[in-house]
Backbone bond lengths (Angstrom), bond angles and torsions (degrees), N, CA, C in turn:
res aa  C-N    CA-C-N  psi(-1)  N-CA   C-N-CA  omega(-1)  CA-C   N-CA-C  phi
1 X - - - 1.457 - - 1.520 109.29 -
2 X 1.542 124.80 124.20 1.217 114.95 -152.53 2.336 81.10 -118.09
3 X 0.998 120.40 124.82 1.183 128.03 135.32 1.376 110.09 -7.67
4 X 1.750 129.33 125.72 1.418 135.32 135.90 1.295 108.70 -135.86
5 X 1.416 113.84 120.16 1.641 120.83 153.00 0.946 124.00 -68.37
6 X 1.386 155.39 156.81 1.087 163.10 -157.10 1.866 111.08 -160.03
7 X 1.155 88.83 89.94 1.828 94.71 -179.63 1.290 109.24 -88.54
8 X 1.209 127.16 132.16 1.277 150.25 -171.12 1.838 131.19 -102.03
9 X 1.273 103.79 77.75 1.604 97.29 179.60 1.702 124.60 -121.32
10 X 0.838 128.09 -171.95 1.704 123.78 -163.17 1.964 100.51 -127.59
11 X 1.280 106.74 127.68 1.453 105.06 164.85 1.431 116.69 -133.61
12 X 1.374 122.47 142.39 1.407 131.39 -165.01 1.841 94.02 -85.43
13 X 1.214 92.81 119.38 1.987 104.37 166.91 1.701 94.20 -95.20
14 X 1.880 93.06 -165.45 1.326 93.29 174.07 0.964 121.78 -99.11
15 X 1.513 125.79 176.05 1.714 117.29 -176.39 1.521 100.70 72.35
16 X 1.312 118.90 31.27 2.025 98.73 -178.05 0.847 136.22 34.19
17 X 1.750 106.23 35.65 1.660 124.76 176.99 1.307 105.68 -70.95
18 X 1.005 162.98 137.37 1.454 161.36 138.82 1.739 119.66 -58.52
19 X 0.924 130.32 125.05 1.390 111.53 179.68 2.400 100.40 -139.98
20 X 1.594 88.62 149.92 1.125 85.87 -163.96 1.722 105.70 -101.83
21 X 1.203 110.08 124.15 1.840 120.56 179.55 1.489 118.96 -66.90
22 X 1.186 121.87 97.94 1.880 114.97 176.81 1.273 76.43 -109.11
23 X 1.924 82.40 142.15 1.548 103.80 163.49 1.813 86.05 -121.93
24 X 1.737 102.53 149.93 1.384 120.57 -159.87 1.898 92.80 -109.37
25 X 1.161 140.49 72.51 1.336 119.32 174.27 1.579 122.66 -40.35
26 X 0.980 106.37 125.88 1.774 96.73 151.67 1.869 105.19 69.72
27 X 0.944 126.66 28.15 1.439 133.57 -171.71 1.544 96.11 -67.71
28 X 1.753 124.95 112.23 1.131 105.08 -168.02 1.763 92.43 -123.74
29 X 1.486 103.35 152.34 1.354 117.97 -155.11 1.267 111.79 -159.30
30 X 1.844 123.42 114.83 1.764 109.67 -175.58 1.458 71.88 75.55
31 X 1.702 79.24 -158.07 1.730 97.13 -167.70 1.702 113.08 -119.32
32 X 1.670 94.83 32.36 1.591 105.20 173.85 1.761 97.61 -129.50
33 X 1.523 95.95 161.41 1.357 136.74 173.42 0.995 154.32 -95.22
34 X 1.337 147.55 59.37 1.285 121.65 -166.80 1.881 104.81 -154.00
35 X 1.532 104.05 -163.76 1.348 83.28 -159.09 1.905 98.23 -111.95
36 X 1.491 81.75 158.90 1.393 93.70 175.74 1.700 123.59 -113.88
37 X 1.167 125.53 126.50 1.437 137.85 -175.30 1.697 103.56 -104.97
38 X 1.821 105.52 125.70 0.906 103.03 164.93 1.251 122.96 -155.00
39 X 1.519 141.46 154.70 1.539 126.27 -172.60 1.596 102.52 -122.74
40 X 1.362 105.80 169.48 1.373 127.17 -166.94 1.456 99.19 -61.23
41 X 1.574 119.69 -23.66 1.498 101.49 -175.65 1.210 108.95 -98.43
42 X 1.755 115.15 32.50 1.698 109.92 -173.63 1.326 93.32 -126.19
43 X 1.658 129.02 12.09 1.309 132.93 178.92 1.624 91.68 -39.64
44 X 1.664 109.18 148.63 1.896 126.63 -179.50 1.665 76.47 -80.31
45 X 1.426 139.76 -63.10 1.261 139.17 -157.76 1.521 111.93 -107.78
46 X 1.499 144.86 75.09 0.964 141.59 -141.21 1.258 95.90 -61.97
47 X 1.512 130.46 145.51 1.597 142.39 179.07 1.637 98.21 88.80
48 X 1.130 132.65 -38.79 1.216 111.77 -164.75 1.920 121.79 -75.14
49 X 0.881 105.49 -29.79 1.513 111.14 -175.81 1.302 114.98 99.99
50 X 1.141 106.77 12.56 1.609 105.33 178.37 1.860 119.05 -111.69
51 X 1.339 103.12 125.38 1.581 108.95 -175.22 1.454 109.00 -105.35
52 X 1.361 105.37 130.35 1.697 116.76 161.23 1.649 129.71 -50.49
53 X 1.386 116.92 93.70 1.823 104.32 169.26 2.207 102.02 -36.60
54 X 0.950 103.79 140.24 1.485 105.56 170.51 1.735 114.63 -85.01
55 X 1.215 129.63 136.16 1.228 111.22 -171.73 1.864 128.10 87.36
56 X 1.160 103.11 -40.56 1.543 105.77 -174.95 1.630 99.60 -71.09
57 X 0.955 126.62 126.25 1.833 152.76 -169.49 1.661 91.24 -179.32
58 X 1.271 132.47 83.72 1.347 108.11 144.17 1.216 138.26 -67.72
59 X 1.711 119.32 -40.78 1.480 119.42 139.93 1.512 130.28 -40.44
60 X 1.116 124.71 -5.93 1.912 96.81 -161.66 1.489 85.03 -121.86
61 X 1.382 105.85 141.41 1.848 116.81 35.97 1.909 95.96 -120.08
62 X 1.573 102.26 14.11 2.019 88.48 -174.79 1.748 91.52 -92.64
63 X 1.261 126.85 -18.56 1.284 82.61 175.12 1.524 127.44 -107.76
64 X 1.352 110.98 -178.41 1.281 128.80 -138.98 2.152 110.04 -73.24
65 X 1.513 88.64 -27.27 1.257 103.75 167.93 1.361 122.13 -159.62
66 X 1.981 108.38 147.18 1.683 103.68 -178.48 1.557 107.76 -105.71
67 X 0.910 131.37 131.79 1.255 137.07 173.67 1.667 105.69 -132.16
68 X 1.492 103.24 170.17 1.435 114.84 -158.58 1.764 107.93 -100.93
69 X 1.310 125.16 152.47 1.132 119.71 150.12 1.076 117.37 -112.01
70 X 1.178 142.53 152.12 1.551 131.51 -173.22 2.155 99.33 -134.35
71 X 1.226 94.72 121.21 1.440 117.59 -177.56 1.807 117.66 -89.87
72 X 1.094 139.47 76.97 1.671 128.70 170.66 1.326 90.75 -37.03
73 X 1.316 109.59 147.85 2.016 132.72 132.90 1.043 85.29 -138.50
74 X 1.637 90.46 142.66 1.417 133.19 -174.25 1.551 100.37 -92.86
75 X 1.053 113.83 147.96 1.665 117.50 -168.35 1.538 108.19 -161.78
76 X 1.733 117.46 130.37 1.248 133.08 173.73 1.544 121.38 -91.96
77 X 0.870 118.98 115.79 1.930 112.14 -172.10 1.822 87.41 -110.01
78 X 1.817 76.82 125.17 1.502 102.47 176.76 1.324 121.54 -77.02
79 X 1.627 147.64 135.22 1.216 129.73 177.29 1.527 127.30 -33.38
80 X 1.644 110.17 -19.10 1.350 114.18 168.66 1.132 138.36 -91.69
81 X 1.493 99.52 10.83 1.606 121.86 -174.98 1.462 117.51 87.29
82 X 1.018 119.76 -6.21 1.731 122.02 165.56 1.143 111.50 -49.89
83 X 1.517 118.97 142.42 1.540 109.56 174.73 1.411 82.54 -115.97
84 X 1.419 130.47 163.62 1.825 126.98 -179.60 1.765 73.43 -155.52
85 X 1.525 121.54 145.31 1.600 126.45 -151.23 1.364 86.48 -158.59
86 X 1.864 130.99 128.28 1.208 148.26 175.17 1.357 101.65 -56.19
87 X 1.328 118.35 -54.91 1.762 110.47 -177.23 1.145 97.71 126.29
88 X 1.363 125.09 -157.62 1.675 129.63 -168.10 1.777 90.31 -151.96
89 X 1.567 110.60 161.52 1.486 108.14 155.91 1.633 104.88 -107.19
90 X 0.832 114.43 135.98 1.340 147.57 -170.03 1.609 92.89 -87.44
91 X 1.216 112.14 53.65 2.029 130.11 168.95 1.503 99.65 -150.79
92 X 1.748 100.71 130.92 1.470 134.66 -12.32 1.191 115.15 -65.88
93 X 1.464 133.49 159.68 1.572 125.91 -176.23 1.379 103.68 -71.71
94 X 1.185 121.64 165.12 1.156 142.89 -146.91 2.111 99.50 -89.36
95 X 1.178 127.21 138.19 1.586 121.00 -159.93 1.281 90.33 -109.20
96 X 1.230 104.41 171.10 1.746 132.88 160.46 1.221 107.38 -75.38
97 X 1.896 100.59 110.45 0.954 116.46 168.40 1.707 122.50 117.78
98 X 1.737 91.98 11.50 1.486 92.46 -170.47 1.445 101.62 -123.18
99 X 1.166 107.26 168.67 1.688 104.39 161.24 1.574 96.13 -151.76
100 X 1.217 85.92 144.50 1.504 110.94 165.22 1.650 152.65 -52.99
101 X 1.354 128.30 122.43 1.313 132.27 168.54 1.442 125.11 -116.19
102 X 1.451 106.35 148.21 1.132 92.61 -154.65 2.155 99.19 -113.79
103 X 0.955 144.48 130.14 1.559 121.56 179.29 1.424 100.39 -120.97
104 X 1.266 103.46 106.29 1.964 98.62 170.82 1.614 101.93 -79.93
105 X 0.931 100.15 159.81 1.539 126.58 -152.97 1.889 96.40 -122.89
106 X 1.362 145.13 82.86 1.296 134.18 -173.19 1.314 100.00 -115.66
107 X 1.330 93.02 115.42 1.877 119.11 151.80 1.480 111.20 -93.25
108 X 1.399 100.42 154.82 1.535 105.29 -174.52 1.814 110.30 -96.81
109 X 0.936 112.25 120.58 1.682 100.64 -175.28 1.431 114.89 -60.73
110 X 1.366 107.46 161.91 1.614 113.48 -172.46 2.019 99.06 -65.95
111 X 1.465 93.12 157.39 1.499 104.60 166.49 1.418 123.26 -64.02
112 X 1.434 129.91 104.91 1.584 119.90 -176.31 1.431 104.65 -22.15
113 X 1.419 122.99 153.18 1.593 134.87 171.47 1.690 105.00 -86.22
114 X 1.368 114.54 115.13 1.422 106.88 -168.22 1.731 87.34 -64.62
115 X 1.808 111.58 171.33 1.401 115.55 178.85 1.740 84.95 -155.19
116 X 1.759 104.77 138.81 1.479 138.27 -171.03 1.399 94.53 -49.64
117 X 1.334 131.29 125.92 1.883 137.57 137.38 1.593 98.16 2.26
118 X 1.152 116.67 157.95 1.448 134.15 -179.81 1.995 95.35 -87.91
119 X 0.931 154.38 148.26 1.331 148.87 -161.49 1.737 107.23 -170.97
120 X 1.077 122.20 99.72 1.735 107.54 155.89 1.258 109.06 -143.76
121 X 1.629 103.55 136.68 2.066 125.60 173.12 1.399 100.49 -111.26
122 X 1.552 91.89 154.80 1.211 112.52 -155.97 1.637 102.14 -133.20
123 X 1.361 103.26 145.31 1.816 81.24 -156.53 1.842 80.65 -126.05
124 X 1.547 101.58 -175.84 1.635 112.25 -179.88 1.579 94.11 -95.08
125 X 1.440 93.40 156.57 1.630 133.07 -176.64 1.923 90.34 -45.30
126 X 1.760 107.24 121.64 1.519 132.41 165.84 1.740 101.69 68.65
127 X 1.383 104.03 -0.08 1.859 100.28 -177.11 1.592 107.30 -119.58
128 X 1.756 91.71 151.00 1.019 110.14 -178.38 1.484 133.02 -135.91
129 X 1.591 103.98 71.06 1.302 129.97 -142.93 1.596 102.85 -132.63
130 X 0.824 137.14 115.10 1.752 148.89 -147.32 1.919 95.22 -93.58
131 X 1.110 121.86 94.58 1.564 143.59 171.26 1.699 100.16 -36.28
132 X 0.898 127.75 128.53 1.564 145.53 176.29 1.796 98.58 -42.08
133 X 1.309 93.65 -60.61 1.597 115.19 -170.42 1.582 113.92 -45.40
134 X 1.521 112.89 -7.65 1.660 133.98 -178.46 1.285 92.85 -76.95
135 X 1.568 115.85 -70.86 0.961 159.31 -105.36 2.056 78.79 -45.94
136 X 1.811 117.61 -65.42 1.327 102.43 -147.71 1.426 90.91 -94.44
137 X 1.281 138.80 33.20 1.302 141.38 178.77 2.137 103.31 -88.87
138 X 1.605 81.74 -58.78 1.295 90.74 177.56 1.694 144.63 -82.72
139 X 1.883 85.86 5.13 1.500 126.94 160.43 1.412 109.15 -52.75
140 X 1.646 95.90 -70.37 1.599 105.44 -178.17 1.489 121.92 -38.64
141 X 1.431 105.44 -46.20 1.813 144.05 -170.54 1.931 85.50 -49.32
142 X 1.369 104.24 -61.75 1.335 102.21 -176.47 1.228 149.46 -83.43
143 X 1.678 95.33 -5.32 1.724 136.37 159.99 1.328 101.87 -53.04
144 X 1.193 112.36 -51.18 1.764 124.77 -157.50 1.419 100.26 -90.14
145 X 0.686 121.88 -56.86 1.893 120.67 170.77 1.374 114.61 -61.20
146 X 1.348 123.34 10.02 1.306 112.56 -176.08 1.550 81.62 -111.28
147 X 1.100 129.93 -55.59 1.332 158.87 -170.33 1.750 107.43 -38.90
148 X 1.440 99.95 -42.74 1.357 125.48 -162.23 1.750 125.23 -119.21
149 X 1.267 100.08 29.47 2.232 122.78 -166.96 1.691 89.07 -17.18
150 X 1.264 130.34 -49.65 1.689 123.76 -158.25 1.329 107.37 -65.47
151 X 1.506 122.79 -21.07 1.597 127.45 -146.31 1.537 97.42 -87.12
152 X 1.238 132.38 117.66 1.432 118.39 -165.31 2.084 88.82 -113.84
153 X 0.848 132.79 150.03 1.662 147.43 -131.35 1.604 96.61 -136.19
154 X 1.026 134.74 122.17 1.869 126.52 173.58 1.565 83.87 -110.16
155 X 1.544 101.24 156.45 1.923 109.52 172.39 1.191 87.26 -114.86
156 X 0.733 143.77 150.46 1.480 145.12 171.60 2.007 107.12 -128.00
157 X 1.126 105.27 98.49 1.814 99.42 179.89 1.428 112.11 -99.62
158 X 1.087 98.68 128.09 1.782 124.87 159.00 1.219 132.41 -120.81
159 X 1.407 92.11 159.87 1.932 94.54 -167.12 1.666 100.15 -132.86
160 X 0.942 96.97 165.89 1.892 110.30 169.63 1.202 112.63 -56.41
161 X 1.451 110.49 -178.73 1.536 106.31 -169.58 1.475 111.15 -111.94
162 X 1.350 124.14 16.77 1.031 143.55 144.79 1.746 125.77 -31.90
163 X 1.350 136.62 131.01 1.430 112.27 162.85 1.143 117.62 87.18
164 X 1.531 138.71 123.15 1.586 125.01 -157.43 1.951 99.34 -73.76
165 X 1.212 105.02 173.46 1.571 121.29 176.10 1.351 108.91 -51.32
166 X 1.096 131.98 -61.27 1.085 133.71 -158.91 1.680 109.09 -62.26
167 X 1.280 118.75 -53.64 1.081 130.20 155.77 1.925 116.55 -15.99
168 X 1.126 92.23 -75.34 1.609 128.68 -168.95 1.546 99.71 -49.58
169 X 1.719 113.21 -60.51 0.943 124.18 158.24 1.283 118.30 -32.88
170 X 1.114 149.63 -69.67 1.865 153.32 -146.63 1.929 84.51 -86.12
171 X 1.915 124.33 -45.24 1.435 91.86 177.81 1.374 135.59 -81.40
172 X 1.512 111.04 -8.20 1.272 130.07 169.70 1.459 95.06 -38.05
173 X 1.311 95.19 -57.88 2.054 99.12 -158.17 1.286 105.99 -63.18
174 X 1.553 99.80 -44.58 1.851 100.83 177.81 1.732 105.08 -46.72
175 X 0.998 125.59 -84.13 1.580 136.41 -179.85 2.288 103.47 -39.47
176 X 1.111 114.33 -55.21 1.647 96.67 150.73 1.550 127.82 -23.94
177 X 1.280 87.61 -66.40 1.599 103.24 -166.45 1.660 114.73 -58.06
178 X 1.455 101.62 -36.92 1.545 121.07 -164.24 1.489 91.23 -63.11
179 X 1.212 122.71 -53.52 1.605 125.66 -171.63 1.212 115.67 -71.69
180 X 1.528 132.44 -15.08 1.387 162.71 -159.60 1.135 73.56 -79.26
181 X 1.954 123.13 -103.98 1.119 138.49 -179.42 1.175 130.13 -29.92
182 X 1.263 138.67 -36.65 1.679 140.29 143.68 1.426 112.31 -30.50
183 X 1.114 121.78 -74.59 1.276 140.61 156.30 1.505 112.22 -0.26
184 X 1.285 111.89 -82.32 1.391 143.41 -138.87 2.290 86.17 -93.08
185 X 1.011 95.64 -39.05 1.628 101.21 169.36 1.701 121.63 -56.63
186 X 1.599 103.19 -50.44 1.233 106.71 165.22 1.504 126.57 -87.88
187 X 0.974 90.17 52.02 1.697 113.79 178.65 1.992 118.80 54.72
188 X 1.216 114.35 33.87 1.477 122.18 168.91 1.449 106.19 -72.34
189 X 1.507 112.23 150.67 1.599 100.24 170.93 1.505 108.13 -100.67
190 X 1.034 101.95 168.18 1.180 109.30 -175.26 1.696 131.24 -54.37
191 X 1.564 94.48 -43.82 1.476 109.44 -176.29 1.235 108.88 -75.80
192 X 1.161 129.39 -4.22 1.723 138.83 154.38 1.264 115.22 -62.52
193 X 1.387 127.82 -15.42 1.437 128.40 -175.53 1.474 119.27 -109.80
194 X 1.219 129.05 128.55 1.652 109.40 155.24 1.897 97.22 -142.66
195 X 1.270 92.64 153.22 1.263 100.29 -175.30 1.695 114.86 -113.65
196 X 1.250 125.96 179.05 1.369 137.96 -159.64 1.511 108.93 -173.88
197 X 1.696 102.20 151.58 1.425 93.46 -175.91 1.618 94.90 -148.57
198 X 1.255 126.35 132.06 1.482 135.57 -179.69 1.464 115.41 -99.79
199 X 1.452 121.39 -5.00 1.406 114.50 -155.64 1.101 119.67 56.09
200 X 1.926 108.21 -121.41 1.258 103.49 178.89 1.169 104.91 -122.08
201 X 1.420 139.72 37.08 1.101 152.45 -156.31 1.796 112.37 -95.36
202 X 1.659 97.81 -9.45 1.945 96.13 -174.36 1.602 74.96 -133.69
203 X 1.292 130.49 103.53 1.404 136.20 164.12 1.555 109.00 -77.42
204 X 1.450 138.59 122.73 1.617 133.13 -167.66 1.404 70.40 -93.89
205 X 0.920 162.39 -61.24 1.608 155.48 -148.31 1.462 118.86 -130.88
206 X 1.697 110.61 117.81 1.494 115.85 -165.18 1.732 105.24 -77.16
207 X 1.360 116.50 -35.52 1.547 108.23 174.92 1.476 141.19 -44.58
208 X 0.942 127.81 160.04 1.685 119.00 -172.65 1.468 121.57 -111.52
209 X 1.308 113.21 20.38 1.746 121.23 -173.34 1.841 104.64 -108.97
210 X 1.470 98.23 171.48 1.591 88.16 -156.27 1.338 126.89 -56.50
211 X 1.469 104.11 -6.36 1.436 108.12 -144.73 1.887 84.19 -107.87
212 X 1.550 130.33 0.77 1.465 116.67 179.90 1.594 84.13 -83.28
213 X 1.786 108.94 -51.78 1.261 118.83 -146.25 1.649 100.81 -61.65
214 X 1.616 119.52 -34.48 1.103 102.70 177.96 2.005 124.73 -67.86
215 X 1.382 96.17 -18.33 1.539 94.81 178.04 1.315 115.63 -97.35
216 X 1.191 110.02 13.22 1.716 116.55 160.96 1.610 133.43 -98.99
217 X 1.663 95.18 -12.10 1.325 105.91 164.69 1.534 112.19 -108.55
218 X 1.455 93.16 120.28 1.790 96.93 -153.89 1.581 99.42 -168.27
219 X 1.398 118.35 164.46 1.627 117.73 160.56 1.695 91.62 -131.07
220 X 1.480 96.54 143.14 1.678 113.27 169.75 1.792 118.47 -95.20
221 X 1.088 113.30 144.02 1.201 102.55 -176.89 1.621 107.33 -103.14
222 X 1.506 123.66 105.13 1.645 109.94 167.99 0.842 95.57 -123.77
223 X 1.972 83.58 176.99 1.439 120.13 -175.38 0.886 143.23 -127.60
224 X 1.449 163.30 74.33 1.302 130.21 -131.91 1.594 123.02 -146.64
């Protein structure tokens, strides 16, 4: 399976014809290489989508007849107009007497999945009470989810390593929830949210002085 990119650009003909530029990397054929450039107004069959390798006849002119093979590559066109194309396998080898076509095949790739700002609050020791200082951080949080209905949001709450699990566990959820409800106030829907709670079971900081314990009691905002 040999690699072909397929770069994708636009050139003005005359008459405000539009015609579209593939460049063919590496088009390999016989036992040479190289690349082939071609535009929509150099279709071998105009309308069909199919382009001629130049040169490839391994039969001609001794044999008796030329006929065509015609090859799909599959090809992704990037929102930026790149086409980037899987390639073809080159089985069965190519006979006496044929020459080649080539039909790229372009689908447009899906739209990246937008994903939520990076976001984490950090609350005081056994509380679970959302700090003022959030307040327009987690504004934005809800700007963007309003903005964005598909983007579904995990809270994820943790606590220090203080206090057995179980414990930790039930405030995780409390401190979840707290951001849940912020959320859901500034008009988020609901089904955009789900929450989770680890205790202290995902420590962001292994040390034991105030400043780990304070960045371990916290909720994260993902997305995925």
């Amino acid at each position: 399976m040999k690699k072909i990119i397929l770069s994708l650009c636009f050139m003005i003909f005359a008459a405000t014809a539009v015609a579209k530029e593939i460049t063919v990397h590496g088009m390999a054929y016989g036992s040479n290489s190289q690349d082939l450039t071609i535009t929509s107004a150099e279709e071998t069959y105009p309308g069909s989508g199919l382009y001629s390798v130049p040169s490839y006849m391994p039969g001609y002119p001794t044999a008796g007849v030329i006929y065509p093979r015609v090859i799909d590559i599959k090809c992704i066109e990037a929102a930026s107009g790149k086409v980037d194309c899987d390639g073809y396998n080159w089985s069965p080898s190519m006979g006496r007497g044929e020459y080649l076509l080539v039909h790229p095949v372009i689908t447009k790739a899906p739209a990246p999945k937008p994903t939520i700002p990076t976001l984490s609050i950090n609350f005081d020791t056994d509380k679970a009470i959302i700090k003022t200082e959030y307040n327009e951080r987690i504004k934005a949080q809800a700007e963007f989810l309003k903005a964005n209905p598909t983007v579904i949001v995990t809270l994820e709450g943790h606590t220090d390593v203080r206090r057995d699990q179980d414990y930790n566990i039930v405030l995780g959820y409390k401190r979840a929830n707290a951001a849940r409800d912020y959320l859901i106030s500034m008009g988020v829907a609901e089904v955009q949210i789900k929450v989770v709670s680890f205790g202290k079971d995902r420590q962001k900081l292994t040390c034991s002085n105030d400043i780990c314990l304070q960045a371990n009691r916290r909720v994260d905002f993902v997305s995925k």
